[in-house]
C-alpha positions in Angstrom: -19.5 -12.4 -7.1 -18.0 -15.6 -7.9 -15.1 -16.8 -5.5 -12.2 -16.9 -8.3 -13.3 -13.2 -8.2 -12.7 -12.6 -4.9 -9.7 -14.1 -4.5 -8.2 -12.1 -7.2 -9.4 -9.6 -5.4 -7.9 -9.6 -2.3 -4.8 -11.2 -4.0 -4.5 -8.2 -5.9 -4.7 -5.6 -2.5 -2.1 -7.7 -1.0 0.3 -7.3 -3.5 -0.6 -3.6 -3.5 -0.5 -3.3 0.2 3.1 -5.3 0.1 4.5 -3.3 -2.9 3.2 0.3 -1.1 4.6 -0.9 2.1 7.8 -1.9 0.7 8.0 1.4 -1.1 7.8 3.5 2.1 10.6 1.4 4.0 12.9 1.3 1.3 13.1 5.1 1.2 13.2 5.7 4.9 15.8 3.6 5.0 17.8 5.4 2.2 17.6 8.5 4.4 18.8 6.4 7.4 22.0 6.2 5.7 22.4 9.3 3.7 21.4 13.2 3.7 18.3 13.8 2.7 17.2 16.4 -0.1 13.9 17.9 -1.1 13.8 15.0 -3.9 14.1 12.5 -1.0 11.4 13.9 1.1 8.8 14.5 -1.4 9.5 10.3 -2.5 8.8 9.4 0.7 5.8 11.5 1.0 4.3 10.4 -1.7 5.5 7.0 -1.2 3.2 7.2 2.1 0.3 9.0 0.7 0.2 5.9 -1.8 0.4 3.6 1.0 -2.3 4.8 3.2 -4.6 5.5 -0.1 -4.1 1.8 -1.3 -5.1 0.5 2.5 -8.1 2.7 2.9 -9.4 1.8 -0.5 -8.8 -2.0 0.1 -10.4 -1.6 3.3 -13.7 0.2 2.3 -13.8 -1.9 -1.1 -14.1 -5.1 1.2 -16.4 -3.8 3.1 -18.5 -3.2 0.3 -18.0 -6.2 -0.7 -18.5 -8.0 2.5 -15.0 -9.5 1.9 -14.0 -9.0 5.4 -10.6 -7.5 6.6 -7.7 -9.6 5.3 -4.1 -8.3 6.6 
């Protein structure tokens, strides 16, 4: 694999890792502040399901890869 490869990557779980993350604190936020439906739990449970699912497939898709861990 070439290295422009790699970095793209990697770049590309970053952002996904960032955006996931980002998703999950955002809503636990909004239900810091506010009373929480069904609607509002079932976000943020998805919301982390999407989270962990984007970092273990990162993580076993580098080690595949021999990409090492990159957080």
């Amino acid at each position: 694999m070439r290295q422009s490869e790699t970095v793209r990557i990697q770049k590309y779980f970053y952002n996904q890792t960032i955006h996931s993350v980002r998703d999950v604190n955002r809503l636990q936020s909004t239900l810091r502040y506010r009373d929480a439906d069904i609607v509002d739990c079932i976000e943020l449970a998805v919301a982390i399901a999407v989270r962990d699912t984007v970092k273990r497939v990162s993580s076993d898709v580098r080690h595949l890869l021999n990409l090492g861990k990159v957080n």
